[in-house]
N, C-alpha and C positions, 0 to 999 in steps of 0.2 A: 746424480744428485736430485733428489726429490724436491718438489717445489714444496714450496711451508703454503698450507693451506689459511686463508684471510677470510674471516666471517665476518660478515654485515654488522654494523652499526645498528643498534635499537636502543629507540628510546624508548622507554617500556613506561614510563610516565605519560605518553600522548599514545599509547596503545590499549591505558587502563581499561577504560571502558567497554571494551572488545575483549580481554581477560576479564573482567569482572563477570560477564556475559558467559561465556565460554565456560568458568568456574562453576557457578551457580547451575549450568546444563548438566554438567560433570557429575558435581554434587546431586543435583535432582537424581540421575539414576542409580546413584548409592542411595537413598532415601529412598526409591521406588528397592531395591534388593535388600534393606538391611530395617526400616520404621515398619511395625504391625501395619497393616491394610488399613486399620479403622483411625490411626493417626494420622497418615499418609495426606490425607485434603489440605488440612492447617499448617503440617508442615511444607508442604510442597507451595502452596500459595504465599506466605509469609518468606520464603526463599526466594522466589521469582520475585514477590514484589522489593525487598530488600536490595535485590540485585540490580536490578531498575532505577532505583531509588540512587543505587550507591554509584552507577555508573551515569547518570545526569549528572551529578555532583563531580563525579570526575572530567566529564567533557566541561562544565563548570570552569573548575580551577586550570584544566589545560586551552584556555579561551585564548591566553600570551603566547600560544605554543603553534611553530610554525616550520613546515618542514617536511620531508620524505625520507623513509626512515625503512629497514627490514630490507638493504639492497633497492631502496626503489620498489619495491610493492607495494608501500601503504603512503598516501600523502595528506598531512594535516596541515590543511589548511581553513581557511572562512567558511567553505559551503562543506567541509565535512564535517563541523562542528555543530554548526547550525542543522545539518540534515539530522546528524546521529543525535542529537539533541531533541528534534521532534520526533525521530524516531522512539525514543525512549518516553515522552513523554505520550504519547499516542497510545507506545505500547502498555506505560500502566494504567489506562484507562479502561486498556481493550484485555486485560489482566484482571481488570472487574467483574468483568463481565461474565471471565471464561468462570472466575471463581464463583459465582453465586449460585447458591444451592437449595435458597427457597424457594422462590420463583418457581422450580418443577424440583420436587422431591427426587433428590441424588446428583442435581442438575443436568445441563445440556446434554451431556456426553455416555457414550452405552458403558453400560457398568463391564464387559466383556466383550473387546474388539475379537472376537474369533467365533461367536454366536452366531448361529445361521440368525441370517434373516427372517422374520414372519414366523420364526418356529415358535412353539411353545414357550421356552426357555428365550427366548426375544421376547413375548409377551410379557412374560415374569418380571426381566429386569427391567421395562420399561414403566413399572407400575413402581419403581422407588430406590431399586437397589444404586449405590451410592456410585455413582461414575467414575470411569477409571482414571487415574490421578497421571498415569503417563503421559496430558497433557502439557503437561507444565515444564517439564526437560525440553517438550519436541517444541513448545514455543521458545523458551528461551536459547535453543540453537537457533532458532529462525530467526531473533532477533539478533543475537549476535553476526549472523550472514550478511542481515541487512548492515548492522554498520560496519563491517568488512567493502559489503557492497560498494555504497555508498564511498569511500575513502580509498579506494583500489586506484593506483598507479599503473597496473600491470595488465592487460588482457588476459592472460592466464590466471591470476590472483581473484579478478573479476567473475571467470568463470566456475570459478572454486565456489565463490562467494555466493556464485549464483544458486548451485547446486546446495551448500550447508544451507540457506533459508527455504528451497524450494520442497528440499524433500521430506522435510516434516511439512509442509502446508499438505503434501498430496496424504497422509496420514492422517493427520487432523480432521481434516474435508471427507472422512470415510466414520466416523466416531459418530455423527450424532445418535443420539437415545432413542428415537422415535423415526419414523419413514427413513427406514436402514436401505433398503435398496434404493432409494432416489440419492442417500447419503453417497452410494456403493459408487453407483452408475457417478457421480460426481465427479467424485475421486480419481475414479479411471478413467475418464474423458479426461481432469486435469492432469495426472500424469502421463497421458499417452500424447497428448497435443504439447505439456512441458520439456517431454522427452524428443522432441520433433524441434522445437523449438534450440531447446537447448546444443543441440548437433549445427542447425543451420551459426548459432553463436558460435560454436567450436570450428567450422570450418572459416567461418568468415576469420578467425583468430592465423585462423594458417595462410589464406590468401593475403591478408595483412604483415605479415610475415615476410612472406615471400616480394612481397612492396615494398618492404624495408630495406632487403638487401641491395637495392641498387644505389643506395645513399654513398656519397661519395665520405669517405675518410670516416665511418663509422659500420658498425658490423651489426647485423641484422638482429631486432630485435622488437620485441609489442609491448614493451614500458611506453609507455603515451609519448614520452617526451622524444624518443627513439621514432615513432610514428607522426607528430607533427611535424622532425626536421624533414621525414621522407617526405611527407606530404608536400613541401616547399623542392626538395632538393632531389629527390630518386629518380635515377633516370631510367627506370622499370617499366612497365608498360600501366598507364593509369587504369586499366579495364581489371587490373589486380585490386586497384585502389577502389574502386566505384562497384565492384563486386564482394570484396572484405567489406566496406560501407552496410551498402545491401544486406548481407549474409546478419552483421553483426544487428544493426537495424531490426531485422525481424525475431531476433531471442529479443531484444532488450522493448522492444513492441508489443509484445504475448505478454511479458509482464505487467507491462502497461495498460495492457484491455484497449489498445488501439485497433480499428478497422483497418485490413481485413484480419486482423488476428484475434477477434475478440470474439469469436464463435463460441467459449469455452466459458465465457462468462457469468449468464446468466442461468445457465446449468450448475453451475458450479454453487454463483450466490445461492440458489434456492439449495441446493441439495445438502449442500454445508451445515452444521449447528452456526447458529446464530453470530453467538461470540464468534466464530471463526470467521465466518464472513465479514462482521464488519474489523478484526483482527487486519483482513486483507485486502479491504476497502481502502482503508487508512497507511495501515505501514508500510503494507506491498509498495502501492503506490509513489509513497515517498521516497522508495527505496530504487524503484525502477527508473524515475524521471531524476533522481541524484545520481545512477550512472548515466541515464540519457544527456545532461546537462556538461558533467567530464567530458565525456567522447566527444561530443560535436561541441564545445568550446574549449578541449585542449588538444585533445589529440583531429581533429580535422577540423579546427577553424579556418585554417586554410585553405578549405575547399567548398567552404561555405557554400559559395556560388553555385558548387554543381550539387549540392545536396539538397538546399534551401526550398529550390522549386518543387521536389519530389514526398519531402517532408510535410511541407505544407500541403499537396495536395491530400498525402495521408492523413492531416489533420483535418481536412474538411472533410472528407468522408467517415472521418469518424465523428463528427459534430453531429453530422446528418443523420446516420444510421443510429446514434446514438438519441437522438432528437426523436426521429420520427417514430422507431418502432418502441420506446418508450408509450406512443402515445397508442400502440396496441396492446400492453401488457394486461391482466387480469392481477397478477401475483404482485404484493407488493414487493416480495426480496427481489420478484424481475423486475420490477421498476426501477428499484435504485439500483441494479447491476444496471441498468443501458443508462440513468443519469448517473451512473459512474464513468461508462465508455464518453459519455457526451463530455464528464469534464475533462478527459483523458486529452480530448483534441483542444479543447481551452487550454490544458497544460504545454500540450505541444506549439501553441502559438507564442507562449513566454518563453519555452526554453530555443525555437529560431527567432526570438526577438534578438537585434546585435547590443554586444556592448552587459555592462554588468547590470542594467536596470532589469531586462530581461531575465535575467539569471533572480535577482532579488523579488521580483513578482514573482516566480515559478516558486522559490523556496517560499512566500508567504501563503503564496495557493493551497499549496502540498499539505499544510500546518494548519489553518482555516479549515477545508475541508476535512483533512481528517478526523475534528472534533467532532465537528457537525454531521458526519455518519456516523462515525459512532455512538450520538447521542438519538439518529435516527434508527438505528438497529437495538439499541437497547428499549427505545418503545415498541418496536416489533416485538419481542419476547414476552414483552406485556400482555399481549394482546394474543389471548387463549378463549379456549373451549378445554370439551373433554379430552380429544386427540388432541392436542398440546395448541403449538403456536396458529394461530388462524391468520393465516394469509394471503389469502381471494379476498380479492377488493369487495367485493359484494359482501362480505362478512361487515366491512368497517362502515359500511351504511347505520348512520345515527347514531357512529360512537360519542360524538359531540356531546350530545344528551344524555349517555351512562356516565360517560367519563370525562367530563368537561376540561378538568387540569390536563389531562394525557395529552385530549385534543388539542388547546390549547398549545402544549408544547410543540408536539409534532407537526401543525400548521406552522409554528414558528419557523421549525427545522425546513421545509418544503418552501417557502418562502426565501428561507437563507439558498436553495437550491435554485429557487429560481434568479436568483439576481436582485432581489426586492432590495433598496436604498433602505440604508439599516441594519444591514445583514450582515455576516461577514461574507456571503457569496458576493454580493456586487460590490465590496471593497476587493475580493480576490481575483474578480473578471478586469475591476479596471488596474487592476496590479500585472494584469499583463497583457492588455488591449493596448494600456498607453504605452509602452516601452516599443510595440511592434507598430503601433502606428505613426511615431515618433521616427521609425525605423523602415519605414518608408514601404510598409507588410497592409497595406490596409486592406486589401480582400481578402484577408484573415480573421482581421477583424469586423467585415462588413459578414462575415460569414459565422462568427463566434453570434455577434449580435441578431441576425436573423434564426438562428438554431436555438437560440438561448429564446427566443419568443415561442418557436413552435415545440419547445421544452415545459415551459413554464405549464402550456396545456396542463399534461396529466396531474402534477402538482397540481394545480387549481381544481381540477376534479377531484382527485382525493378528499381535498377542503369542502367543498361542497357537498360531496356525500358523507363525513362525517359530522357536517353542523347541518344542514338542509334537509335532510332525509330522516325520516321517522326509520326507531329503534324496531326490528322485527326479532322472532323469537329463535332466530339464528344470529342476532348479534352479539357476537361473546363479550363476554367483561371485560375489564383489565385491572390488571392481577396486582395486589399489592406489592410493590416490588421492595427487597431485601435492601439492606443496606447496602451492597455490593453494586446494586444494579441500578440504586437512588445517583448515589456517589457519583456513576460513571456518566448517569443523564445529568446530572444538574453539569458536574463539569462542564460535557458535551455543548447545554444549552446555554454557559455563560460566556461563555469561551465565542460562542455565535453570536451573542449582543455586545459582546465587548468588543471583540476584531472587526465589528459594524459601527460600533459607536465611536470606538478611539482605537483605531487601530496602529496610529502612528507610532508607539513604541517597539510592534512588533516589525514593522515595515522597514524603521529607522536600523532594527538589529538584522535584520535582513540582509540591509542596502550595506551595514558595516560590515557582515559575511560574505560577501558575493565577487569579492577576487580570488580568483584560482593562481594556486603558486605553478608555474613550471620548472 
């Protein structure tokens, strides 16, 4: 007698969001196969933003909705809402960006991902032909990844999750219009180091595994809840445990742009178009440190003890390295790639702070900075000559004085990076200095605070060389920026005075998201 096969419970109401996403990628490549080429921009943008739009609304209305649903692979609870929720809202900012098309004639992207580089026919389409619209599918799967990410109950669902947002980033990161082999060379650094990554996750998922089975009166398995009873109970050998740890640690790290795995990063920044980079400034990041904050506060709180010390040390080395050789860059996109790594390890101190406040500084961090890169990368795009974006610092000497409003703004931005009172940076620093020094972590914080000084450096040079330094005849202009690109800065830069000024409402929804269901 055959057994009756029993399918999973879904509540497809607290899944919308993730379908809405998913839909809208679907539909993008019927729109890329079946709308004329020269329609293709408005509809494909107007799609993605739509879908963005509809599925915030739906994390929205499922804010009552609480639970673990799909067999135990997806759980909604407070910090999935709250992540998928920045997530979406980051991502239609960073949806701005990718869309605008005045700013550089055809915009960011080569009109012909399959064109040699440098050739003729690369010169051609670099001088306007209209960019390829297949962007907009490959981001809107990556978003959908991230809030799979983000909401994963499973190690395996997780590593699913991982792979649907990573593999259009390595795509994306190869498209820009202009210096196509630095684009090239990007790309392939990012997938060859992702794919490296992504294997050490898949093994650590097996050693984890194998931890599991020694749980008494339950059968082995990598659903979190399956791995923090082992954690407490498996009488397996823990060197399974502290090497699954490990293993998993360093995928869910590379995404993070944590030291030592941040090698990939500031290759990456520079070589990428624009919108992409700060695309992955922003969401990535939210996306990486929402499963880092799961694994080590549901599935191994338990072993807090033994992982806390080793964490932490990888947060101060990424503080440092992140700190110091910021203060050798020349390129701006390198500069905010290592004060991205720097706030990587600032993030890392919220998420080993104990206890939910911890948990609530990290998700305000995540949401704070994201604006604020991405209102930082949308004035890089500004900021041209004839070969497009100018990004040697030496170039931005005595933008001040062409471009007084730009400077203005982007001082603002460098300022929110440094920590400046006012800002939303040092409401997001003390959003997770005090949970961890409350928490009994303070050479974490004695370590945040000293990095965050010798940080602030290049930020303070930039400023000075764009208001103190006389205008030369290599200083480019900046570009009047489209509506698309206006849109995405003013957000960016209001979003930075207001999470400075009164950030208490977003703190407050925070601190109500930041209990994990098990």
């Amino acid at each position: 007698m055959t057994e009756q096969l029993e399918l999973p419970s879904i509540d497809y109401l607290a899944l919308l969001p993730i379908l809405i996403m998913l839909g809208a990628a679907l539909l993008g490549v019927l729109v890329e196969a079946f709308v004329p080429r020269r329609g293709r921009h408005p509809v494909q943008l107007m799609l993605a933003l739509v879908a963005v739009v509809a599925a915030f609304v739906a994390v929205v209305f499922a804010d009552d909705r609480r639970g673990i649903t799909i067999g135990g692979a997806i759980t909604v609870d407070g910090p999935t809402l709250f992540l998928q929720g920045g997530i979406l809202l980051l991502a239609a900012v960073a949806l701005l960006l990718i869309g605008e098309r005045t700013v550089e004639r055809g915009g960011a992207f080569v009109a012909q991902a399959a064109v040699r580089a440098e050739s003729a026919e690369d010169r051609r389409q670099a001088e306007g032909q209209n960019g390829a619209t297949e962007v907009y599918p490959l981001t809107t799967f990556a978003i959908a990844g991230m809030l799979i990410f983000v909401a994963a109950n499973d190690l395996l669902t997780m590593f699913i999750a991982l792979e649907v947002f990573s593999l259009p980033l390595y795509l994306l990161c190869a498209l820009a219009r202009r210096r196509r082999l630095l684009s090239q060379e990007a790309a392939l650094k990012y997938f060859m180091l992702g794919a490296y990554a992504s294997a050490f996750f898949l093994f650590g998922v097996a050693l984890i595994y194998g931890f599991t089975s020694g749980t008494p009166g339950r059968d082995a398995g990598v659903d979190l809840d399956t791995v923090a009873a082992a954690v407490s109970e498996s009488t397996s050998s823990r060197v399974l445990l502290f090497a699954g740890i490990a293993l998993l640690s360093i995928g869910l790290l590379f995404k993070a742009a944590a030291a030592p795995f941040h090698v990939w990063t500031p290759d990456v920044y520079q070589g990428a178009p624009t919108p992409i980079t700060g695309f992955m400034a922003a969401c990535t990041k939210v996306a990486a440190f929402g499963a880092l904050l799961r694994i080590f506060h549901v599935a191994f709180g338990g072993a807090a003890w033994d992982f806390t010390p080793v964490l932490g040390g990888v947060a101060v080395l990424t503080m440092l390295i992140g700190a110091v050789l910021a203060v050798t860059q020349t390129d701006i996109k390198r500069l905010l790639a290592y004060s991205s790594i720097a706030n990587a390890g600032y993030l890392l101190v919220g998420v080993l702070a104990p206890g939910k406040d911890g948990v609530a500084g990290t998700m305000f961090y995540l949401v704070a900075y994201g604006f604020s890169v991405l209102a930082a990368f949308a004035v890089v795009t500004l900021v041209r000559d004839a070969d497009g974006e100018a990004t040697h610092l030496s170039r931005w000497a005595g933008l001040g004085r062409r471009s007084p409003f730009y400077a203005a703004l982007f001082t603002l931005i460098l300022l929110a990076f440094a920590g400046i009172p006012l800002t939303s940076g040092f409401m997001s620093k003390v959003a997770v200095f005090g949970p961890a020094l409350d928490g009994g972590q303070a050479w974490l914080v004695i370590a945040g605070v000293l990095t965050s000084m010798v940080l602030a450096f290049p930020y303070l040079r930039v400023v000075v060389m764009m208001w103190l330094s006389e205008p030369g005849d290599a200083t480019p202009t900046v570009t009047v920026p489209g509506g698309l690109t206006a849109a995405a800065l003013m957000i960016g830069v209001a979003a930075t005075v207001l999470l400075g000024v009164a950030p208490a409402p977003l703190l407050d929804l925070a601190d109500g998201a930041s209990q994990f269901i098990r």
